[in-house]
C-alpha positions as CSV (number, residue, x, y, z in Angstrom):
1,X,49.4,-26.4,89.1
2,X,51.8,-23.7,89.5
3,X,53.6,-25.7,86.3
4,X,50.3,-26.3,84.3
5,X,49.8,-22.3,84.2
6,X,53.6,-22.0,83.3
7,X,52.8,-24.0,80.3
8,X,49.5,-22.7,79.1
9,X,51.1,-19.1,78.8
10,X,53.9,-20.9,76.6
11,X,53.7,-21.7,72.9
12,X,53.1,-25.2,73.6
13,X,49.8,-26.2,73.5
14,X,49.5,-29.5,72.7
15,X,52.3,-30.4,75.9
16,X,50.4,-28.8,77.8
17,X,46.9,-30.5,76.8
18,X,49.0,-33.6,78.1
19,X,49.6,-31.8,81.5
20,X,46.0,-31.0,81.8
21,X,44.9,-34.8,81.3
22,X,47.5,-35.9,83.7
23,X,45.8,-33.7,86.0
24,X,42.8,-35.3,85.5
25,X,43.6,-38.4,86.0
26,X,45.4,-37.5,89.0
27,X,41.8,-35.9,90.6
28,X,40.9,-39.8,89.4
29,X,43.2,-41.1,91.8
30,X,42.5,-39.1,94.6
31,X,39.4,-40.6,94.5
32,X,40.4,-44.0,94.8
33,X,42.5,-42.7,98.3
34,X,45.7,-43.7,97.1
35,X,47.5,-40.3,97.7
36,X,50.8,-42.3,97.6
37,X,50.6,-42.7,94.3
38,X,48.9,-39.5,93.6
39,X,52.4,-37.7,95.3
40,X,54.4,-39.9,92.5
41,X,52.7,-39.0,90.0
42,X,53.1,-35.3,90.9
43,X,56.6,-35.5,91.2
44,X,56.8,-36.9,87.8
């Protein structure tokens, strides 16, 4: 999160539009209760 906010104060928008569905499908999978995966994905 710390990361998404770092990027929606930068010039990048559209990057950062790609963070914020990431998140979103990362809320997905936390959902599912695979937080195994969910940690991955974070990492990435």
């Amino acid at each position: 999160l710390k990361n998404l906010r770092y990027l929606n104060l930068s010039f990048n928008k559209i990057k950062n539009i790609d963070k914020l569905i990431k998140l979103t499908n990362l809320e997905t999978l936390e959902l599912t209760g695979n937080p195994i995966k969910k940690f991955d994905l974070l990492e990435n």
